[in-house]
N, C-alpha and C positions, 0 to 999 in steps of 0.2 A: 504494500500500500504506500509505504515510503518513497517510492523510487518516482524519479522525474520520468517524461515520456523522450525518448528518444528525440533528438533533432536531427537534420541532414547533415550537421558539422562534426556529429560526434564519430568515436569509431567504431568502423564497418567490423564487423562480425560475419564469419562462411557461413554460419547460419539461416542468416536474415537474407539469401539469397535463393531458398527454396520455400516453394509453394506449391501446393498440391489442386488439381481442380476442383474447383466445385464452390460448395457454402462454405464459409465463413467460420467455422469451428473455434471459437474462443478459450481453449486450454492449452495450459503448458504438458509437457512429458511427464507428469505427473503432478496431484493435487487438484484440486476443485477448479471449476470453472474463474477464469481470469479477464480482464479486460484487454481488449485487443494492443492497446499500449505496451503488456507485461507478455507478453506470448513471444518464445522464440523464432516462433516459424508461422509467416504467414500460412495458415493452411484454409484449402478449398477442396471442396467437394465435386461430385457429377455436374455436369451442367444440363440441368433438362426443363430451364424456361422458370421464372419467376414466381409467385401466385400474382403477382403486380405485373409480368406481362401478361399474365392470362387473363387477366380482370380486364386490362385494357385490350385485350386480344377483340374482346366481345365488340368496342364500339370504335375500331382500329385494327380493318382488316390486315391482313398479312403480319401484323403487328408481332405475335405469338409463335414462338417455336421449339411446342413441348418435345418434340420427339425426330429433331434434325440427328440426333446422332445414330438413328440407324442408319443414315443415308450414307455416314462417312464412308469412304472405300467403296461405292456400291458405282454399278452400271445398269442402267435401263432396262440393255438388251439381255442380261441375264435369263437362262431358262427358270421357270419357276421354282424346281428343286434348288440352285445355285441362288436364287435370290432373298437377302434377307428381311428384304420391306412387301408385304403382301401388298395388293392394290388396293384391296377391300378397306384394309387398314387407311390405305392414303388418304379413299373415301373420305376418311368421318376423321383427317387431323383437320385442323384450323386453319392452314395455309394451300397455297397448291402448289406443285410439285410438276416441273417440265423436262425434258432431255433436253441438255445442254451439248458440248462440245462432246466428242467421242464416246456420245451416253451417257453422259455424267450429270447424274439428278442435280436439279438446280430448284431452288427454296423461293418462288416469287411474293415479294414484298412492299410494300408501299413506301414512298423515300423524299420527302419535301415535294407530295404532291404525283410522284411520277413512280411508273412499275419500274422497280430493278428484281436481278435475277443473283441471288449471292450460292455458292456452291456451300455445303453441310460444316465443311472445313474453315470458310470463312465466318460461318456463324458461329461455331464455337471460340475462332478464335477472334470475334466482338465480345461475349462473352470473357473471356480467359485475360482481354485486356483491362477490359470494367475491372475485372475483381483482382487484375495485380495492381493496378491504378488504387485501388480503395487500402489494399497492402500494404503500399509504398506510402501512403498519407501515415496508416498508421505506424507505422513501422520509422519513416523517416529515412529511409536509405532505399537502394535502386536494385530492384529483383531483376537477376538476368535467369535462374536456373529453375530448373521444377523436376521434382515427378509424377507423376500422371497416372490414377487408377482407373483403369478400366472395366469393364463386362468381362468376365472369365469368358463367356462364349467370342466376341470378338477376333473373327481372323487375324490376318497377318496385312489383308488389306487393311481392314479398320483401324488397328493400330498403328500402321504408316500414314496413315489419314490422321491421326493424331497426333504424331509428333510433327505433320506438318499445321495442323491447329494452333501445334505451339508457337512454331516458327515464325508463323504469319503473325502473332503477337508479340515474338520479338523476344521467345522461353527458347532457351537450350531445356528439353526436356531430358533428362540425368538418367532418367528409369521410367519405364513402364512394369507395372504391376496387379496382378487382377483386385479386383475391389474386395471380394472373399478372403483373401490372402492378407490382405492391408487388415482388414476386421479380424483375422487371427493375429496380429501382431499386436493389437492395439491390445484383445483380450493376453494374449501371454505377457502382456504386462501392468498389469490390472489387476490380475488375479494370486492365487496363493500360488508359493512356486510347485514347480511341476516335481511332480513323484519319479523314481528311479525307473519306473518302470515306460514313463510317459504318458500321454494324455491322448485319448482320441476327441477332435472337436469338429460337429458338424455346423456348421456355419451357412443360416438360410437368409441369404439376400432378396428381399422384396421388394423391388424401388420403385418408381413409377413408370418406368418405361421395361424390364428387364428382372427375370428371374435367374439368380445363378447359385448353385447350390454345390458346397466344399468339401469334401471329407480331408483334417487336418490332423499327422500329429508331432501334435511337441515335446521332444524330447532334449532335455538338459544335455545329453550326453554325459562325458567321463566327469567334466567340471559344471558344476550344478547352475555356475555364473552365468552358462552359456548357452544360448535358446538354438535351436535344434525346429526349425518351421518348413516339414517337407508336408506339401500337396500329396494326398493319395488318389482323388479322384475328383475330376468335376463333372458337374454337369448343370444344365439352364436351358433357357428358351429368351430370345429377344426380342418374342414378343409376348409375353405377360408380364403384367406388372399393373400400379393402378392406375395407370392411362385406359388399360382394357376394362379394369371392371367402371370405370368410368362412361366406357362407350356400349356396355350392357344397359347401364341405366338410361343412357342417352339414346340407344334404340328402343327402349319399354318406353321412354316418355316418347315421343317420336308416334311408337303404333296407338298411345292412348291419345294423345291430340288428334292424331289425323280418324281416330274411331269415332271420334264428339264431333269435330268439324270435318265432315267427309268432301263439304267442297273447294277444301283450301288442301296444297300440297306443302308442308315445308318444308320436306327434304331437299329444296333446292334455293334453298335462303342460308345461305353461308352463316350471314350474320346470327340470326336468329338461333344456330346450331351451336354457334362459338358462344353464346350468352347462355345456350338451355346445359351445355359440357360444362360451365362454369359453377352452375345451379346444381348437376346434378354432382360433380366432385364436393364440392361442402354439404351438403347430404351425407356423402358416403363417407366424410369425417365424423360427422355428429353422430351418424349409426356407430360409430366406434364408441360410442359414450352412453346413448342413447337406444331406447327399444322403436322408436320409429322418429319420423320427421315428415316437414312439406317441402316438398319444392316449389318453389312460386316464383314464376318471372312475371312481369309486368310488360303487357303488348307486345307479345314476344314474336305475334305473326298474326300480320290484318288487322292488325288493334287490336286480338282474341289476346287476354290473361288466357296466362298456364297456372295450374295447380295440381298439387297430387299425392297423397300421402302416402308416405312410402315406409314398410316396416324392416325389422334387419330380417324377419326370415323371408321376406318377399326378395331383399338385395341379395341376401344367401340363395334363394332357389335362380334368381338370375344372374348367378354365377357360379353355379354349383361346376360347371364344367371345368371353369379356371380352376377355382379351388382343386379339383380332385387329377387337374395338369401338375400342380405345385407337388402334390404329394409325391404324382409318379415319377416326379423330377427325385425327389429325395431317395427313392425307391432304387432308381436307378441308380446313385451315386453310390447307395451301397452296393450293390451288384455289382458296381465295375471294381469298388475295392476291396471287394471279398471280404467285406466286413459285417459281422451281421450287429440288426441296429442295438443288441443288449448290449453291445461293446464299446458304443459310446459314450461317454464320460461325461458332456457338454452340450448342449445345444444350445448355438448362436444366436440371435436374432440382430438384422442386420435390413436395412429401409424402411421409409414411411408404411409401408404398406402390413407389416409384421403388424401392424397394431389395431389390423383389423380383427375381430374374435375370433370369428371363424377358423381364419387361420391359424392363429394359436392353437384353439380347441383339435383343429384336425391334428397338427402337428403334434402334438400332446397325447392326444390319441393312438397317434402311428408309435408312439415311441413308449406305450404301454404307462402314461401318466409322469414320464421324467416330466420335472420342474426345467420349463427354460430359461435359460439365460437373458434378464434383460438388464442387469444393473448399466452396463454401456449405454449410452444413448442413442438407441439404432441411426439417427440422422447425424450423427458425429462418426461411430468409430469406424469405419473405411478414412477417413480423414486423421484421423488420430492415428492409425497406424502408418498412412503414408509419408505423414508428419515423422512417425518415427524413423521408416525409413529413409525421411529423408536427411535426418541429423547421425545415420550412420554413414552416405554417402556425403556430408559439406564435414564427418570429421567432429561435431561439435551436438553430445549427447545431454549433456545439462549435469546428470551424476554420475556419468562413466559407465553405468549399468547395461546400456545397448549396446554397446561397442562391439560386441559379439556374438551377436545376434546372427545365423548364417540361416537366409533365405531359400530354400528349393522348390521354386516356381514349377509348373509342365505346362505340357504344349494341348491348347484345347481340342484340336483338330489333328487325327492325321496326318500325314505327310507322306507324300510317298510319288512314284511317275506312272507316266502310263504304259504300259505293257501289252504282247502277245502274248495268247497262252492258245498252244496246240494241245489237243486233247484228243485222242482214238479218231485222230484222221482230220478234227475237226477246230479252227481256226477261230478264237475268240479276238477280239480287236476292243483297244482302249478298256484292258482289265488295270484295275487299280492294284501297282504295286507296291505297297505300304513299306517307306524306311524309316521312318519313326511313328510308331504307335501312339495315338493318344492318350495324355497321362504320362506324357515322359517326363520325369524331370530336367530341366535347363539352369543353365546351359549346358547341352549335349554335340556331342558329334560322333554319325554312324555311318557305318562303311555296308555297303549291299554288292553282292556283285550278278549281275544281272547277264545275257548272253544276247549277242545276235541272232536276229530270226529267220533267215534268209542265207542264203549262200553267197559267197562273193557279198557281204556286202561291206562298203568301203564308206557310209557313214552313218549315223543314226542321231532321230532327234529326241530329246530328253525335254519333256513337254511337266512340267512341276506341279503338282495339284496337292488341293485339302480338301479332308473332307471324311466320311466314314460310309459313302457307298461302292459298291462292287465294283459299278463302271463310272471310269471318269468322268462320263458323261455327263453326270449326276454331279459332280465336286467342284470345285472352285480352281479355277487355272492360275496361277499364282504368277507365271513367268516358262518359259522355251528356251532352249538353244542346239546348235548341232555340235557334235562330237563327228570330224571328218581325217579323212586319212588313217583308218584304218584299213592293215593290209589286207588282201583279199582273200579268203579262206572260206572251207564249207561254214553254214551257220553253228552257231555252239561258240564263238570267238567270246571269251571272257571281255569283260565291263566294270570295274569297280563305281560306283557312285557313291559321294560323300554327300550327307546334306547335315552343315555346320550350326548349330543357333546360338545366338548369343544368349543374354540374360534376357533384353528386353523383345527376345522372341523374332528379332530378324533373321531369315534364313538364307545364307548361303550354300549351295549346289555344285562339285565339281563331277566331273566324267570322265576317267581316263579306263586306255586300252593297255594293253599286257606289253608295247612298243613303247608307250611312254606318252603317245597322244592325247592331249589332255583340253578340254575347255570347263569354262564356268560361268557361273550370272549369280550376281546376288542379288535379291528379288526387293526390285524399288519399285522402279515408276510404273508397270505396268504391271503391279501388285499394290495399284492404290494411290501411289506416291506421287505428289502432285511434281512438276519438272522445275527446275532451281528458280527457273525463270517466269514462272509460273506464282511464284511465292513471292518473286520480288516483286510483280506487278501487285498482289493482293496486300502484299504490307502497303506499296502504295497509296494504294485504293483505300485503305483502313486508316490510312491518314488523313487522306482528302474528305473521306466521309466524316471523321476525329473533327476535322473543320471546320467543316460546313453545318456539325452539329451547334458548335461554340457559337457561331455567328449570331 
């Protein structure tokens, strides 16, 4: 309480240089919530749109954008299996959505009067600017570094899409991290220490836009000082979270108007959709408190009032389906890590959305009445742990206590190329051949050695995909290149392929032949990556706009 507030004169600390996306989390590494003056690390949360832009979403089209960041890394032309934004979805956001250059979703918005078109990446990184801007006021000193949590399910494009977010803001982003992952670090330090034996912690992320669901464990190792945080399994969906059960109720209200007033249509009044989504999310809060509520907009379409009262088991039976997606997320997670669920120790609770009952009670349920974990503050700790790690990468932990802390992230998606496979005469084409399984821990590097299919042949193409279906067809194309000069021999000519990842989940790809022929790609730009030149125009552009807002 003592302490004066930092000024710009005084001195810079490696600390005060990281920040994490999102909200605004006001605690230090330990200890009760702090004023943002006394906090070491600017920390920020997901960016998924304000309650103050969505308020003003309603009477201020284009204004609002809850749910730009599926878009990040995404392409239009996408087949429906490879794409992660469904159309139906697009339907019922608040803004609209066009192909842009080489298919690249574009975000249109209203702008001193005139339509602009901003890509997923520039939105975030308006976002990512505002809230190092507001940092830097409090903090007093000039944020150049970040790391950046994101969606466990999130590709390899998406996450290239985000550290060019950062860029365009003008963040060296340090790390990427999954958001589940951050919330087990925040809990291994929060909590009593861990026993010899380890901890299993299931960690369920319910946020607004994304469910993603962790199996963790932490183990001390030899010296008890030192935290031990490997991934055993994930799994999620990105698209549940409470933007959907938002648009459940926003579909029942919808068929109840248009059933009272049958000669008015307003599914096709934007505005009035963005006002009744706004009505019916603060609803679906108060049901969290609450056995029923009204929604009530006023002349929401023809000058007809809406009203409606709505109870929680009526929100419960119109989204019984979500609900009982969440579980079989969790279901899943142990199944991948051959865990069964008496064996977990913890259960996390981790997004706004955890505090709806429902899903408590199922969860609660599934796990034969364990007590969950809510002491955390589920809209803080992904922010609290990325905080923490981000004072083990600037070097400067507060009591020394993290400094030892060793992360082991995996890989959400498969990886692997695409492959022949002959069988009893018979010639399969674009089989998925898997060289790192998902759930690997990172960073990794693994050698496969694959054969020529053909006789004589003297080059082959290494075509890179993700994903967890049979045919690549179905998977995501990450990046290509040819492996040439090899010499000419019946088919069966050995292949090694390396596919290299770092921490923050970039993959590198080499091919060499049994002569020494060798080529590579490491998977940027046409795995999401927007082109250097590309970035320097949008920093630009976010200055000029930065302007013309000031004016």
């Amino acid at each position: 309480e003592g302490k004066r507030r930092r000024r710009p004169g005084d001195r810079h600390r490696p600390g005060d240089d990281v920040l994490v996306r999102g909200r605004v989390a006001e605690r230090q590494l330990r200890g009760p919530p702090q004023r943002p003056g006394q906090q070491p690390h600017a920390v920020l949360r997901r960016v998924q749109g304000s309650r103050e832009a969505r308020r003003r979403g309603g009477r201020e089209p284009g204004r609002a954008e809850p749910r730009q960041h599926h878009l990040r890394g995404e392409a239009t032309n996408r087949t429906p299996t490879q794409r992660r934004v469904r159309p139906r979805s697009i339907k019922l956001w608040p803004f609209k959505v066009v192909a842009g250059q080489e298919d690249r979703p574009m975000i249109v918005v209203q702008f001193n009067g005139e339509e602009k078109q901003f890509s997923a990446e520039e939105i975030s990184s308006m976002v990512l600017a505002k809230m190092r801007e507001t940092a830097e006021v409090s903090l007093g000193t000039t944020i150049k570094n970040a790391v950046v949590t994101v969606p466990v399910y999130f590709n390899n494009s998406q996450r290239q899409a985000t550290i060019d977010a950062g860029a365009i803001a003008g963040l060296n982003v340090m790390r990427i991290i999954n958001e589940p992952t951050a919330a087990a670090i925040a809990y291994g330090l929060d909590r009593m220490p861990v026993s010899d034996g380890g901890r299993t912690v299931l960690v369920f992320d319910l946020g607004g836009g994304t469910l993603d669901v962790s199996l963790l464990n932490i183990d001390p190792g030899v010296d008890t000082s030192k935290g031990l945080f490997e991934v055993k399994a994930i799994t999620g969906d990105t698209h549940l979270g409470g933007a959907d059960f938002d648009s459940e109720m926003l579909k029942y209200c919808m068929r109840e108007f248009i059933k009272k007033h049958r000669k008015t249509d307003i599914r096709s009044n934007h505005k009035a959709l963005r006002r009744l989504r706004t009505a019916c999310e603060k609803a679906k809060r108060l049901l969290s408190s609450m056995a029923e509520t009204t929604i009530e907009v006023d002349s929401l379409h023809d000058g007809i009032d809406f009203s409606e009262t709505i109870t929680c088991s009526r929100f419960e039976e119109l989204n019984k389906e979500l609900f009982s997606k969440c579980m079989e997320a969790v279901e899943k997670c142990l199944l991948d890590a051959k865990v069964d669920k008496s064996s977990v120790h913890d259960i996390i609770l981790v997004g706004g959305s955890t505090r709806i009952p429902k899903v408590r009670s199922m969860l609660q349920d599934l796990f034969d009445g364990k007590e969950l974990c809510r002491s955390i503050n589920p809209d803080e700790a992904v922010a609290y742990g990325a905080a923490v790690q981000a004072s083990i990468l600037s070097g400067e932990t507060g009591d020394g206590k993290a400094t030892d802390i060793l992360l082991l992230d995996v890989t959400p998606l498969s990886l692997g190329i695409a492959t022949t496979l002959d069988k009893m005469g018979t010639r399969t084409y674009d089989v998925m051949g898997i060289v790192i399984p998902r759930n690997t821990a990172i960073p990794t590097k693994t050698k496969e050695r694959f054969t020529t299919a053909d006789d004589y042949q003297t080059d082959v193409s290494i075509r890179v995909y993700e994903g967890e279906c049979p045919s690549t067809k179905d998977n995501n194309l990450l990046g290509e290149f040819k492996l040439t000069g090899i010499p000419p021999a019946p088919k069966g000519v050995p292949l090694d392929v390396t596919f290299d990842i770092d921490a923050n989940g970039v993959l590198n790809v080499m091919a060499e032949d049994m002569s020494g022929q060798r080529n590579s790609i490491t998977i940027s730009y046409r795995s999401g990556r927007l082109a250097k030149e590309e970035i320097e125009r949008m920093v630009q552009e976010a200055e000029w706009y930065k302007a013309k807002e000031m004016e």
